[in-house]
N, C-alpha and C positions, 0 to 999 in steps of 0.2 A: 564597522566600516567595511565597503566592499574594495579593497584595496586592486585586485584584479580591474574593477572598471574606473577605478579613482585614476590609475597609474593608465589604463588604455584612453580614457578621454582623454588625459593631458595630454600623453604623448601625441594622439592623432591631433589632437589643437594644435600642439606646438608644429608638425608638420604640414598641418594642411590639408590630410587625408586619410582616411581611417587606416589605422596600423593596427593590424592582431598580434596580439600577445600570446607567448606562449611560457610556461614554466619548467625551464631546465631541468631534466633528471640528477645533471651537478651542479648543485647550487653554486658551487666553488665560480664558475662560469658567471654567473648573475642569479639574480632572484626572477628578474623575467630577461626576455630573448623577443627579437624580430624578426621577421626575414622580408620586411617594408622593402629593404634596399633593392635586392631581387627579385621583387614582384614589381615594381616602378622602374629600375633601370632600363628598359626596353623602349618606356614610353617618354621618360626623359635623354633618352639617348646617350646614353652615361653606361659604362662598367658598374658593374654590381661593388665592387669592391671599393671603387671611388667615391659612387653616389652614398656607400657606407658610411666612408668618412664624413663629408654631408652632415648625414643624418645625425649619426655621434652625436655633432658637438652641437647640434643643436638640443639633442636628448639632456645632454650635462648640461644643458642650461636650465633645466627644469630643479624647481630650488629644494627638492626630494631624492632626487637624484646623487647618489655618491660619486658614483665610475660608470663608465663606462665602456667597451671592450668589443673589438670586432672578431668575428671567428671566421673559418672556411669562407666560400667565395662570398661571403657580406653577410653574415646572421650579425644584429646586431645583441650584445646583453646587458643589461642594464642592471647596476645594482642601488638598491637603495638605500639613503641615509640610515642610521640608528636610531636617530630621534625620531625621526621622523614616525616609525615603528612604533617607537615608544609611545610618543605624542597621537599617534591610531587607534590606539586599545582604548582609550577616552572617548573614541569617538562615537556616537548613539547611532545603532544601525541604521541606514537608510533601504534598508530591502523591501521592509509593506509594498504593494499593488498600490495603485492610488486609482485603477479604473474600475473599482468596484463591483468587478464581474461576478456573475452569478453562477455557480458549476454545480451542476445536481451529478452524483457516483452511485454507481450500481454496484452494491457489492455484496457481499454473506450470501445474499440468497438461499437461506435454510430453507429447509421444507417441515409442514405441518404434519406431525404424527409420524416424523419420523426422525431417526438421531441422529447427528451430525457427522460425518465422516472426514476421512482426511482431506476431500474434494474440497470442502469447509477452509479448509487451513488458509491455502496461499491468498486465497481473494478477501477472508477476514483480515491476515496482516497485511497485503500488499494494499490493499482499499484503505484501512486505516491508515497507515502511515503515509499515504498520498494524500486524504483528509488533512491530517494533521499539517503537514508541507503546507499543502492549500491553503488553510486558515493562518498556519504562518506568516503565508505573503501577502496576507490581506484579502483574498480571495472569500467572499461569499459562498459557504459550501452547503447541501442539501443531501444526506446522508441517505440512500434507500436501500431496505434490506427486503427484497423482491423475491416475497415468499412466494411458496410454490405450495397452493393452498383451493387449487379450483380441479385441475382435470383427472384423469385415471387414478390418481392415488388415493384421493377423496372418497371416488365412487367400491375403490375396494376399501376401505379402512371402515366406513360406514357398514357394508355388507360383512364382513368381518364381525364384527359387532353386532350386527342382526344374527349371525349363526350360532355365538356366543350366546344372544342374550334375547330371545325373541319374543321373550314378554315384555319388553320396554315400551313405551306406546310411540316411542317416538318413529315408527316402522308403517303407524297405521296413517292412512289419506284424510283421518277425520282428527289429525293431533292438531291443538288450536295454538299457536304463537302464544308464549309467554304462561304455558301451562309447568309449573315447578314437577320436574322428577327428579326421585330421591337415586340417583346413580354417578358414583365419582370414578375416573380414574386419574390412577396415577402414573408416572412416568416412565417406570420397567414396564407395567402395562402395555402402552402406547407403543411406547419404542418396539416390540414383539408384534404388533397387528400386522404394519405395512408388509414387512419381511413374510411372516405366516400366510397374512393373504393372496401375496403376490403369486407362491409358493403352490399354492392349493391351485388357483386358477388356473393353473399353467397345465394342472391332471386333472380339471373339471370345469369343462365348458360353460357348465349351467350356471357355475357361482360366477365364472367371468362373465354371462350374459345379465345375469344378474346385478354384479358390480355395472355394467355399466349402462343398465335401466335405473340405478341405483342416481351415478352422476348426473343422466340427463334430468331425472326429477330433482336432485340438487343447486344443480348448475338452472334451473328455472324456477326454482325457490319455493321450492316442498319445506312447507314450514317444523317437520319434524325434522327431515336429514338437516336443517341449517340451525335449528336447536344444539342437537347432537354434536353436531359440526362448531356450534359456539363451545361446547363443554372441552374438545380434544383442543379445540386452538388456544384455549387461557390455559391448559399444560401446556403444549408447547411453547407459547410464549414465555413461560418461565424459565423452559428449559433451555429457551432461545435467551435470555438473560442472563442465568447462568452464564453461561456460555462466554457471551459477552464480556462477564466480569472477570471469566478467571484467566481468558487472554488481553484483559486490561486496553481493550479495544472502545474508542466514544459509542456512547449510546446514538442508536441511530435515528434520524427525524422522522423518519419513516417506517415502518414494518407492516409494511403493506406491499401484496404481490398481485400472483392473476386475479383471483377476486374482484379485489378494489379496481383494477384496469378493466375487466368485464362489463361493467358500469356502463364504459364509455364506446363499445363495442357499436352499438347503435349509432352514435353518433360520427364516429370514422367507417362503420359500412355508409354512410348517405355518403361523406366525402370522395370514398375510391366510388360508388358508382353516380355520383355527378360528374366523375373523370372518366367516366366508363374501362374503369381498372380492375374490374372484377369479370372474369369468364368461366364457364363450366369446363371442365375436363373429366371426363367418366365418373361424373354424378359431385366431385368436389368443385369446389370452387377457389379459382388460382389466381394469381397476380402474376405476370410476364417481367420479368424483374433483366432479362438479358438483355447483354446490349450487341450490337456488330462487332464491337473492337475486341470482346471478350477470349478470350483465348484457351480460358480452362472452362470446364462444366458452371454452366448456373441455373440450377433447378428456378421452376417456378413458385412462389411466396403461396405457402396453404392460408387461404383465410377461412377455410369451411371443411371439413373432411366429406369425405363420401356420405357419412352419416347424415348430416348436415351440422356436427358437433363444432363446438369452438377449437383452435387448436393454441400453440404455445405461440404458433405466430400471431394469431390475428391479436391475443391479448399483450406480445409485445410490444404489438406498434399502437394498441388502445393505452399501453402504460407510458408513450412518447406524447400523446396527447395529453394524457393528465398531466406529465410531468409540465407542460408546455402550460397548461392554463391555470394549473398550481402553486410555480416556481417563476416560469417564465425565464427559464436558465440560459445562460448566454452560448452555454457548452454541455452537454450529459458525456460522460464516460460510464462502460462500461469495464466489469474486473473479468472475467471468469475467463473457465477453462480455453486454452489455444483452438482445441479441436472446435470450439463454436464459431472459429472464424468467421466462416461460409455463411451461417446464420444471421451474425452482424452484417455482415457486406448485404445480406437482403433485407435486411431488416432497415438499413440507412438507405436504399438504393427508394425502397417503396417509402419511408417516411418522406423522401426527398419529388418522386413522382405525385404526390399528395398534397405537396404541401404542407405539410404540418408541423415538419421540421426540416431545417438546411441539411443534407450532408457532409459539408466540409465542418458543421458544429456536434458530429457526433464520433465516438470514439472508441473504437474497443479495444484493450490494451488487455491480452491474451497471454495466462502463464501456464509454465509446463508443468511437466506431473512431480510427487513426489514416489522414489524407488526406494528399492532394498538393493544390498546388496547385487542381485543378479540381474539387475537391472531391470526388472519390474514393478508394478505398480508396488509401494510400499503393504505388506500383510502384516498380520500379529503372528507370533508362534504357533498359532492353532490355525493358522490358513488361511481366518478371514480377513476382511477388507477392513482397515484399519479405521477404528470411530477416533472421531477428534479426541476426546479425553485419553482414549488410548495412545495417542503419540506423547501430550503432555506427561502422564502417568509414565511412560517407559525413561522420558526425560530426567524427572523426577528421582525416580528408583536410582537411573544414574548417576545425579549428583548425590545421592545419600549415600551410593557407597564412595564415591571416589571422598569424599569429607570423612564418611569412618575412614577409608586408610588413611589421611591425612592424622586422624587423631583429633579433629576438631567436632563439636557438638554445635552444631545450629539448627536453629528453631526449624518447624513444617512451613511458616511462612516465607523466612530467610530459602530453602530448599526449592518453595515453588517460585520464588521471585529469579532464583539463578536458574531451575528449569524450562521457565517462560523463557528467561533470556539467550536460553542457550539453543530453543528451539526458533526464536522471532528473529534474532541475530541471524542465525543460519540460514535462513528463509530470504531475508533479504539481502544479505552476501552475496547472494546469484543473481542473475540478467533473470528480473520478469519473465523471459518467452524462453529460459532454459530449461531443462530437466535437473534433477540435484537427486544425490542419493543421500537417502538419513541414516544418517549410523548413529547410534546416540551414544558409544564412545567417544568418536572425534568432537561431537559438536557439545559436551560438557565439559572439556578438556579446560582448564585454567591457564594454560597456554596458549599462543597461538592467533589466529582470526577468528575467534569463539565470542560469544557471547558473555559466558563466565570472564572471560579475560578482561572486558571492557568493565562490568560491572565491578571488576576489583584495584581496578587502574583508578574509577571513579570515587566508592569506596576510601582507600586508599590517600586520595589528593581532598576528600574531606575531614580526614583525620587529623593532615597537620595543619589545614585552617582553620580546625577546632582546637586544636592543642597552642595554636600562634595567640588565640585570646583577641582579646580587641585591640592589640598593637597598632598606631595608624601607618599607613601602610603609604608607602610613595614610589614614585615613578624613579626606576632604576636612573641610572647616566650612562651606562656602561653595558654591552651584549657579549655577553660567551657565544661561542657558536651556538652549543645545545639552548641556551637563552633566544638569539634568534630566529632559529630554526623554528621553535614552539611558536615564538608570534607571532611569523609570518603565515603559519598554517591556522593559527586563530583567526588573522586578518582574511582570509581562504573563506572562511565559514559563511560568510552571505553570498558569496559565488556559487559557493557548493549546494546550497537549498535552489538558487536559481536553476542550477545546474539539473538537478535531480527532477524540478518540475517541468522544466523546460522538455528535457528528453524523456521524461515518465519515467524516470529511472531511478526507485530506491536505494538502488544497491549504492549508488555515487553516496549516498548518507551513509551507508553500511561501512563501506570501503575506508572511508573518510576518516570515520570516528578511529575504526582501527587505527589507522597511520598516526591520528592525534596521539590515541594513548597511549603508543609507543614513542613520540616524543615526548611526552609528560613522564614517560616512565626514566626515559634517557636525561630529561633533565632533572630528575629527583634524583640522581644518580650521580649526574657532572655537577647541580649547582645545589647539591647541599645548605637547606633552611633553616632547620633548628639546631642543630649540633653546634656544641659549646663555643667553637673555634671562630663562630661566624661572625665577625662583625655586623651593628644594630643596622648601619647602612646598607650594606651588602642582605641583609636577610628580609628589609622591610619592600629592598628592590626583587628580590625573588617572590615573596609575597605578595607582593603585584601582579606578578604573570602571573602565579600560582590561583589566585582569586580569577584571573581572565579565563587562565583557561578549567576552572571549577563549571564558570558559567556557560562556557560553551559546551564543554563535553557534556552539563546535566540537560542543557538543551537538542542538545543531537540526541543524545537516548531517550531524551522526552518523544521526541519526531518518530522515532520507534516503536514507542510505545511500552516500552522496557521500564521496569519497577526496580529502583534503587536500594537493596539494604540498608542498613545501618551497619549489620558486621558481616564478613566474611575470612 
């Protein structure tokens, strides 16, 4: 039950006009608070502190309602019956969407033939877990992991391979489609070409001219480079699997990037130049994307380079097409990097000039980087730029030793399931468009706003409703504070998913779950379940909340995407 708008509709019914609620930092105060009197006193020509009174006792008429209580010049607070509480935890959520909207999310965006880096991180967990939210609330969602698998990387990765290996046939103008060569690689392979090629190009002109006679005969479908080209993509996709599973992230509906939106290229160049939205500028060809009102810089949208090559634009707004005649999405969001702002805002501005797609239905929700210590982009110990597995793996190493000092011995799974958590927890603990520094002392810590800490709160409150047996279990009569406190903040939990969709805001899930487990921790503490002393009533009434908030908390770490042990 969503208690937050159960208790706001009544109240604004009961008065007549929408009243916001607000939830006091001292409960002691009420469970919620208004300040209706003060925002309406002016207009009914009343004292704030009069028209309070008013309001009150018409609030205490409402048959949920315990007390009621005026503060400073008319907040009003209200506190809730007990049963009433009680009698909410029974209630079956009403949060599902019922408008059956359609949302395709842009997120992972790996690259082909090349290994995942920490860039990888935030938009894998911050996508997923807005996913999950989504499909939470009933929302239709359409996962796309919008590889980067057509332009300059291609054309070196391919060439690379030719200077390696220039007996392969696949190099020659007369290789015929669907001709079997006997050449595998494998994925330390791959991962070393992009890097290597890049490398080399940058102190030899002829291999970069090369690379990129290399893409143009790719990118127009030279059936040996797109042979080749199949063999590197079924590694990567594995390695893009991987990946997938050991951050415990959904499979995505999609894993299709420039390539597949290449496709459609033809079809949206006729569109902009039926709108005559294409012009030459010193041999490229641009899209005027500024407007009068504009006040910072706005380049104009590349759909052609000087070359006459495709660029990353024109195959973006060719991938709002597909998505459009694919899905037919009510909304697309994008995840990635902040710094691409500027490229969304053109990227919606020309879908929008075109036609093809609304503006106000497209999204880009932009997260910051992750650092070290000195406030730099996060590295390894050896200098370089941090690959995905390498953050997990540092994670790792840290909880193995903090459990050796403990003295405890837990399995490699139990280890990665607490170093996942202690890295995804952490990740979403922050504002999406923040910067965060990783230290992966603080963030394995069993203490604290971690990761590990939730996972052992969770843990922890499945032990003793496994050890309670099948007792049957009933609805207390009676609230302790710490008994209260817990389910009012359970009854919180369909507000809080709203909450977090509504503003794009993971972290309200992140924040959330923390403050639960810390009530769950305070009330295994004040209201003692299994110990001898506890009478059968009093313990089958704790075992009630305890069961409620089992399922909330294993559902909020689910929204996470975080993996529960069995022991810790």
């Amino acid at each position: 039950m969503n208690l937050y708008k159960y208790v706001s509709d009544s109240v604004s019914e009961k008065l007549g006009f929408v009243a916001r609620l607000e939830v006091p930092r001292n409960r002691d105060f009420g469970d919620f608070s208004t300040n209706a009197a003060m925002v309406n006193a002016k207009t009914v020509g009343k004292n704030p502190r009069e028209l309070a009174i008013e309001l009150s006792a018409k609030i205490s008429e409402l048959d949920f309602v315990a007390d009621t209580s005026i503060a400073g010049p008319g907040f009003i607070n209200i506190k809730i019956k007990d049963e009433f509480l009680i009698k909410s935890l029974n209630h079956k959520s009403e949060i599902t969407n019922h408008k059956s909207e359609i949302i395709d999310l842009d997120y992972g965006a790996y690259n082909v033939a090349k290994s995942l880096h920490i860039g990888h991180l935030r938009t894998s967990i911050v996508g997923d877990t807005f996913n999950r939210i989504a499909r939470f609330l009933g929302y239709k969602t359409f996962s796309w992991n919008h590889i980067g698998d057509w332009g300059k990387p291609m054309g070196l990765v391919i060439a690379w391979i030719e200077r390696l290996h220039p007996e392969l046939p696949y190099f020659r103008d007369d290789f015929q489609s669907g001709t079997n060569v006997e050449y595998d690689i494998n994925t330390d392979e791959l991962n070393g070409y992009y890097p290597a090629a890049s490398a080399f190009a940058k102190e030899n002109p002829e291999f970069q001219a090369r690379a990129q006679e290399i893409k143009a005969k790719f990118q127009a479908g030279h059936p040996g480079y797109v042979a080749l080209y199949e063999k590197f993509l079924s590694v990567s996709l594995n390695m893009m699997q991987k990946t997938v599973q050991r951050l415990n992230i959904l499979p995505f509906d999609y894993d299709l990037g420039e390539r597949n939106a290449a496709k459609y290229l033809g079809d949206v160049e006729q569109i902009l130049r039926d709108k005559n939205m294409i012009y030459k500028d010193d041999g490229a060809q641009i899209i005027n994307v500024r407007r009068d009102d504009d006040n910072a810089p706005m380049p104009p949208y590349m759909w052609r380079d000087s070359r006459g090559a495709d660029t990353y634009d024109s195959t973006d707004l060719a991938a709002v097409y597909c998505r459009k005649i694919t899905d037919n999405p009510d909304r697309i969001i994008y995840f990635t990097d902040l710094r691409q702002s500027l490229h969304f805002q053109q990227l919606f501005r020309v879908s929008d000039m075109a036609g093809i797609y609304p503006y106000e239905k497209l999204e880009h929700i932009g997260y910051g980087t992750i650092n070290g210590s000195d406030g730099r982009p996060f590295k390894t110990r050896d200098g370089n730029a941090a690959g995905l597995d390498d953050i997990l793996n540092i994670a790792n190493d840290a909880v193995r030793a903090r459990v050796a000092e403990s003295g405890k011995d837990l399995d490699d799974e139990t280890i990665n399931a607490i170093g996942l958590a202690a890295v995804k927890f952490n990740d979403l603990l922050h504002d999406v468009r923040s910067d965060y520094v990783f230290d992966s002392a603080s963030i394995t810590s069993f203490e604290g706003r971690t990761g590990p800490y939730v996972l052992y709160t969770a843990v922890r409150l499945a032990k003793v409703l496994s050890r309670a047996g099948d007792i049957k279990i009933i609805a207390p009569t009676q609230l302790s504070e710490s008994e209260r406190n817990l389910i009012i903040a359970l009854l919180d939990f369909d507000n809080t998913v709203r909450s977090a969709f509504d503003n794009r805001a993971p972290d309200i899930i992140a924040n959330y779950t923390y403050d639960l487990c810390q009530l769950i921790n305070t009330f295994y503490h004040t209201s003692p379940i299994l110990r001898d002393d506890i009478d059968f009533d009093t313990r089958v009434g704790r075992l009630f909340i305890a069961r409620a908030a089992h399922t909330v908390l294993y559902t909020a770490i689910d929204l996470m995407g975080l993996i529960i042990p069995k022991e810790m």
